[in-house]
N, C-alpha and C positions, 0 to 999 in steps of 0.2 A: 504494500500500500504506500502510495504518498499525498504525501502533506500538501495543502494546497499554497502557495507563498504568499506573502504579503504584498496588497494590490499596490503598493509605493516602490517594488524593487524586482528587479528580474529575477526567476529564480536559478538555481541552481540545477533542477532535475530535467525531466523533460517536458513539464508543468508550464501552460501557458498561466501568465498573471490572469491576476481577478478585476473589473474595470470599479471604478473609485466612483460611480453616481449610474445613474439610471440610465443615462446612453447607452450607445452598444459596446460593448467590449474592444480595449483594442490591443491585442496580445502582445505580450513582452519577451522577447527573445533571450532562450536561453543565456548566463553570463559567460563571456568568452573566457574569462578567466576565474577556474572554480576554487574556493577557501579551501586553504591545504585540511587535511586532515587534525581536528581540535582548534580548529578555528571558529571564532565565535562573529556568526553576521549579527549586525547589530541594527536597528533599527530606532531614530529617536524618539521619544514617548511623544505621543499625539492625547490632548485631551480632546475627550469626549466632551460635543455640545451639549450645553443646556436646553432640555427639552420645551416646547411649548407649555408646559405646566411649571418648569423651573420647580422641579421635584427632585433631581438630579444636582449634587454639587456639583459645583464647576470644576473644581481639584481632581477629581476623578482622572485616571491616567492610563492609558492602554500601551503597550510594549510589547514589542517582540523580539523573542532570544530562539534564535535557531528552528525548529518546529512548534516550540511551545511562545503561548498568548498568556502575555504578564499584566495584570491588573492593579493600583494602586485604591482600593474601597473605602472610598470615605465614612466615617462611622454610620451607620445602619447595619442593616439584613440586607444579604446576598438572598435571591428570591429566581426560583429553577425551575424551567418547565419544558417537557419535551413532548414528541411525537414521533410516529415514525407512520411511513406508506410503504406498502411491499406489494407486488402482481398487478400494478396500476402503471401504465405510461405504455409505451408502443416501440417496448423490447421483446425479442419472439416468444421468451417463457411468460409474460405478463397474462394475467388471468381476466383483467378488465382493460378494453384502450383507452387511452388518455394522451394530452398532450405534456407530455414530460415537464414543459415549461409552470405550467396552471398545477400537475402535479408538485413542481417544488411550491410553488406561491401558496398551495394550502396546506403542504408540511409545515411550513413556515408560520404560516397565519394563525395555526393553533396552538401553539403555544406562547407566538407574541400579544395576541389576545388575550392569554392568562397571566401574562406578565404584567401588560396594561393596566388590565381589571383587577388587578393584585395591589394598584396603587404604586407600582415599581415603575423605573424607567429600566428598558433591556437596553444592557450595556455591551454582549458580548452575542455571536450567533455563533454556533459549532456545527458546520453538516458535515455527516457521515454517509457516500455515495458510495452502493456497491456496483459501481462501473466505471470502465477507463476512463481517463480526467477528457479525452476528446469528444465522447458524447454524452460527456455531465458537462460540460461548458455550458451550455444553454439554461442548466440548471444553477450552476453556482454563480450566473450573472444574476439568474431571479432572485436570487438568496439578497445576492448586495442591494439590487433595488428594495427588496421589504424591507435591508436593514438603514437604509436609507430613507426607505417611507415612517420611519419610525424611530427616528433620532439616534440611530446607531452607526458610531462612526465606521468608515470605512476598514481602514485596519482593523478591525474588530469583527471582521470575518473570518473564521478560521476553520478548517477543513481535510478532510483526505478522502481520494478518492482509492478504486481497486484496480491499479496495472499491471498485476503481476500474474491472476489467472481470469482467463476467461469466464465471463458471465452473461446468462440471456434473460436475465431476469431484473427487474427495476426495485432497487432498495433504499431509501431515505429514510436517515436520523436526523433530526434535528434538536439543538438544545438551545436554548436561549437565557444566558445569565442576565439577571437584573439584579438594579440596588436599590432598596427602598429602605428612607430617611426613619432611624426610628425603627420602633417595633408594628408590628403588625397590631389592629383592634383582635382581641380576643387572644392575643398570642403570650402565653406566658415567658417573662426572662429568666436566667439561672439562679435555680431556686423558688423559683417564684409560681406561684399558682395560678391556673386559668383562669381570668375575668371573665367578665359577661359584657365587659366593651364592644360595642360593633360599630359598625357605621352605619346602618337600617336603623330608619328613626319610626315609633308610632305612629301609624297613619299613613305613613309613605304610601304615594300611588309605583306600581310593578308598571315598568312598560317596556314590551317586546318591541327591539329595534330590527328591523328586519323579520325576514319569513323560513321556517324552519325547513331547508332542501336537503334531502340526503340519495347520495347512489344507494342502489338503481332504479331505486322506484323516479329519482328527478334526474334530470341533467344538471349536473352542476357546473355552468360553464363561466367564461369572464364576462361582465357586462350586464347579468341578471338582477333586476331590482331586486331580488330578494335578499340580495348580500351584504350587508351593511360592510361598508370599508372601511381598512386599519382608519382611514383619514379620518373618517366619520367619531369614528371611537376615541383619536385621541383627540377631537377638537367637542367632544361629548365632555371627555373624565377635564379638560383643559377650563371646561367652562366655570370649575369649582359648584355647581351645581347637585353634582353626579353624588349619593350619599353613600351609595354600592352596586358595583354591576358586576356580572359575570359570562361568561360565554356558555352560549346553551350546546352539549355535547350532546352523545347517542341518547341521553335518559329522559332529554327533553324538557319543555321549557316549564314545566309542572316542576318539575324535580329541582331545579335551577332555582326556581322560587323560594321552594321549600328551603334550600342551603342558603340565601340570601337571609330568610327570614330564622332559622335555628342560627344563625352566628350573630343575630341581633338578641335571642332570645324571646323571639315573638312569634307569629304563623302567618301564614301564608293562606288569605283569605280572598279566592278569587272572584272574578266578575264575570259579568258577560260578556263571551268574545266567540269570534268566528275562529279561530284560530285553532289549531289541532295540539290540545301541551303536551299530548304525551309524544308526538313524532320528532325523530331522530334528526336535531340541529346539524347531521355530517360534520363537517369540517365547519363547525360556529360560524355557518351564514348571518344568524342572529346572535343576538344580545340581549339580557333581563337586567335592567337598573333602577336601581329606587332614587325617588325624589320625593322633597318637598310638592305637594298639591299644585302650590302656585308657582313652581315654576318649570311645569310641563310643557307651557306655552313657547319660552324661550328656549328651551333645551331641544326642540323639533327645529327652531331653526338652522340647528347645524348640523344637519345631516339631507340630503336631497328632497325634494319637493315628492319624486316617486316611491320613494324609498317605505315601504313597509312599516306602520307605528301603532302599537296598538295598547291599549292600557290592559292587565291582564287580571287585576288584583288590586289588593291594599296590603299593608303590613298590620296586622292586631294582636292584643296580647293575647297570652299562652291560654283556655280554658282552663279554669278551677272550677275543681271539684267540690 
């Protein structure tokens, strides 16, 4: 296997570079002159931006030493979420077609959506590609545009793919490091016992962003109103608005509710809605976030006019018996 290089420098293997923003890739020719053997490539530390929410210190530092991605973490929690696709994309053993591309963007997209809605900024992306690095390019250029749709510096891609045996089959890992400022509501520190802190406030109205598509029963393709985008999400949690949201996965946006509302300490009392909560969000086309009543109004305006919005529920306290 190898390491995919650092998009600021040519690499050393046979590994074309990674492109540094959302244009097209524009490859880096291996270096004519290779580090002798214990020679250390150095790369100077690039800080990570400050995100649209300024949740993220500035100080935060990214580096890189040879195959490994060095992090300087400002005091908070490191905050980790992965996913993986396998038999999906338009390799001969693949079990379902797909276009490889749209495949990495929603490896990618489920767990930077958890990171988001986690209240963290992702600071670091890791793909793990089980195929030669010539036709995972396409892929690990998508990687850089999410990590760039999503305040994640360039160098702070980091990766390997599989060159050494033959594969017909499509494999994505993805891991996405975030830092979030502080502890977590409800999360106990060392020593310390679990509060009942949340960020679900009584009365909170639940509202489904987006519409829940999943293979094979939908097409999940680019461009479907039904997909609430990263932009959407972070210019949502950006608005300071947002009290809790989460991404709705296989168990549905019922379920989603529910874990919204047991980390506030309260229940999940829904309303009338056309919407189906027990069906399977796929790859988190949708999103369930709580807010204050009044300001449902303004928090719709930042996400598209088509875009799927539905109130699903309130937040109430626990029945007593």
């Amino acid at each position: 296997m190898f390491a995919q290089p650092s998009p600021t420098q040519p690499s050393h293997t046979r590994l074309n570079g990674m492109v540094r923003s959302p244009s097209p890739a524009v490859p880096h020719e291996p270096s004519a002159a290779p580090h002798e053997p214990g020679e250390v490539q150095r790369h100077a530390p690039t800080a990570v931006p400050r995100n649209s929410t300024g949740s993220l210190h500035a100080d935060t530092q990214v580096s890189r030493l040879r195959d490994l991605l060095l992090a300087d973490v400002p005091a908070g929690r490191l905050v980790i979420a992965c996913d993986a696709v396998g038999g999906i994309g338009s390799r001969p053993g693949d079990s379902y077609p797909a276009d490889p591309t749209w495949c990495a963007h929603l490896a990618a997209r489920v767990p930077l959506l958890e990171i988001l809605c986690g209240g963290a900024q992702p600071m670091v992306l890791v793909n793990t590609l089980c195929q030669d690095a010539a036709s995972a390019q396409p892929m690990i250029e998508e990687f850089q545009r999410c990590a760039v749709a999503t305040g994640i510096d360039p160098q702070a891609v980091t990766g390997s793919t599989e060159d050494n045996v033959i594969t017909t089959q499509t494999g994505i890992g993805v891991t996405i490091i975030g830092v979030r400022p502080g502890r977590a509501p409800g999360t106990p520190g060392p020593g310390e016992a679990p509060t009942a802190t949340a960020q679900g406030q009584e009365a909170d109205v639940l509202v489904c962003v987006g519409s829940p598509i999943s293979a094979p029963d939908d097409e999940v393709c680019p461009g479907r109103r039904e997909i609430v985008t990263l932009d959407e999400v972070r210019a949502l949690l950006g608005s300071g608005l947002v009290h809790d949201c989460v991404p709705v996965g296989s168990h549905g946006i019922a379920w989603e509710a529910d874990q919204i509302a047991a980390t506030a300490g309260l229940r999940f009392d829904p309303g009338r809605t056309d919407l189906d909560l027990t069906k399977s969000g796929g790859p988190s086309t949708c999103i369930v976030l709580a807010c204050a009543p009044e300001d449902v109004g303004e928090l719709r305006t930042h996400v598209s006019d088509d875009r799927p919005w539905a109130r699903i529920g309130t937040l109430q306290p626990q029945h007593r018996d």
